[in-house]
N, C-alpha and C positions, 0 to 999 in steps of 0.2 A: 504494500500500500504506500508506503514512504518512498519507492521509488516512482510511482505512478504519480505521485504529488510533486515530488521531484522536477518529473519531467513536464508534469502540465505547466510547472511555476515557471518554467524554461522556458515552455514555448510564449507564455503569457508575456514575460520579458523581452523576447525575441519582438514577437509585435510589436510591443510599445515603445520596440527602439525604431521596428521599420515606419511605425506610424509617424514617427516624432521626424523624420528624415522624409517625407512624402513631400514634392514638388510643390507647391503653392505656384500661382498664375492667378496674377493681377489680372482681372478682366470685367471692362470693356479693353478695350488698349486705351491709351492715352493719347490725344492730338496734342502733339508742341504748341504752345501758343501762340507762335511766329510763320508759322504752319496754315498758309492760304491754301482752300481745298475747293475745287466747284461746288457749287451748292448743291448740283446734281446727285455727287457724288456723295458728299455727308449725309444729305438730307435722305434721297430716294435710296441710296445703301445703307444707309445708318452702316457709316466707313467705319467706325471705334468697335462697335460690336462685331461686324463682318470679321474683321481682320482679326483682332482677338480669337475668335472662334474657331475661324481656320487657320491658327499657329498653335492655338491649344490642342488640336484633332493632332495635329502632326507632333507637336510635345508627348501626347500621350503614345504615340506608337514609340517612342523608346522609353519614358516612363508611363507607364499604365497606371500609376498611382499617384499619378497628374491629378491637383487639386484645384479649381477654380478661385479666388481670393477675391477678400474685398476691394475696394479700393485702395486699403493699406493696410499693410499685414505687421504692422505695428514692428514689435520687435522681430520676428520671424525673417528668416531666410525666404525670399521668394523672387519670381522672374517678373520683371515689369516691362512692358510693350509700350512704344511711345511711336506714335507715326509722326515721321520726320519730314515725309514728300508724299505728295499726292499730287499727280499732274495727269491729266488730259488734256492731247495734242489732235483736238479736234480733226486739222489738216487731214492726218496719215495716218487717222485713229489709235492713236497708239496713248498706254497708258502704264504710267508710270507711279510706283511705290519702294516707298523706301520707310525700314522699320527701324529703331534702336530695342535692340534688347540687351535688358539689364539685368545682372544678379544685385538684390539687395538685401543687405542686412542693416533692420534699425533707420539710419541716416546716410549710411555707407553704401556707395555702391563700387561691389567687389572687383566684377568685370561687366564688361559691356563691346559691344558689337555692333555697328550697321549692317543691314542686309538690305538689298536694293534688288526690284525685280523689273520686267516690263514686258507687256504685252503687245502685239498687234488685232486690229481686230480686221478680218476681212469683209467689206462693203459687201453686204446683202445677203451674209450668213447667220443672220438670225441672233449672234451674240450679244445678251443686250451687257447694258454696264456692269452693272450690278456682277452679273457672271464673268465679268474680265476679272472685276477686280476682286472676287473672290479667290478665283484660280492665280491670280499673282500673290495675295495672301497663302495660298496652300504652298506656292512655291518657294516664297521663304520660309515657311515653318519647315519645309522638305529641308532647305539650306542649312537651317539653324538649330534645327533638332540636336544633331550628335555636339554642337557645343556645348547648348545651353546644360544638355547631362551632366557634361563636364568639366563644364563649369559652377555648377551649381552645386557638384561632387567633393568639389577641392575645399579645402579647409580655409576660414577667411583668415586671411594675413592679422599680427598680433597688431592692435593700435598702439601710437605711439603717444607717449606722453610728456 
């Protein structure tokens, strides 16, 4: 019986370390404040949500224990999305985004990353916006996935006092 106790008390611990280590994702993402967006695009995509969503799809295929987060995850470790560019080039329909992701701890951000993507879209194939810019959102989360693991992995540097 004492070894069966033993080993539940094991695994019980084991959890509550892998819990306590589980990915947190700031989401909606955040627009820079500096950050002109078509109105198209914010408003009729709701761009913050969109994009958040499809980097956290692509966050979870290498951690599946990818957690959605508030707006701030106060003291906790967690990954924050900031949309740095959003551009459509009406002309040659072409549509551009570009993400910052950040690992943060507390006030501290640990590491960070631009990822920049861009689409074309071909005249009279039916793609409307929305789906461009969704599919360039899945394409950075594709890009940024294996860092953000690992960097969110690594242990935060000691602060200096």
């Amino acid at each position: 019986m004492k070894v069966i106790l033993g080993l539940l008390l094991g695994f019980a611990s084991a959890g509550a370390a892998i819990a306590e280590s589980r990915m947190l994702v700031q989401l909606p993402a955040l627009l820079d404040p500096g950050v002109v967006v078509d109105r198209d695009v914010s408003e009729e995509c709701k761009l913050a949500g969109l994009v958040g969503d499809r980097i956290f799809e692509q966050l979870k295929t290498v951690e599946p224990g990818a957690t959605a987060a508030p707006a701030s995850a106060g003291a906790d470790r967690f990954v924050r999305l900031r949309i740095t560019a959003a551009r459509m080039i009406p002309a040659v329909q072409v549509r551009r985004l570009t993400v910052a992701i950040e690992i943060v701890e507390g006030d501290r951000v640990l590491a960070n990353l631009s990822f920049r993507d861009t689409s074309a879209a071909m005249p009279g194939y039916g793609t409307g916006l929305c789906d461009i810019m969704g599919k360039i959102a899945t394409g950075i989360g594709k890009k940024a996935a294996g860092w953000v693991r690992s960097s969110y992995a690594e242990p935060a540097p000691p602060t200096q006092k």
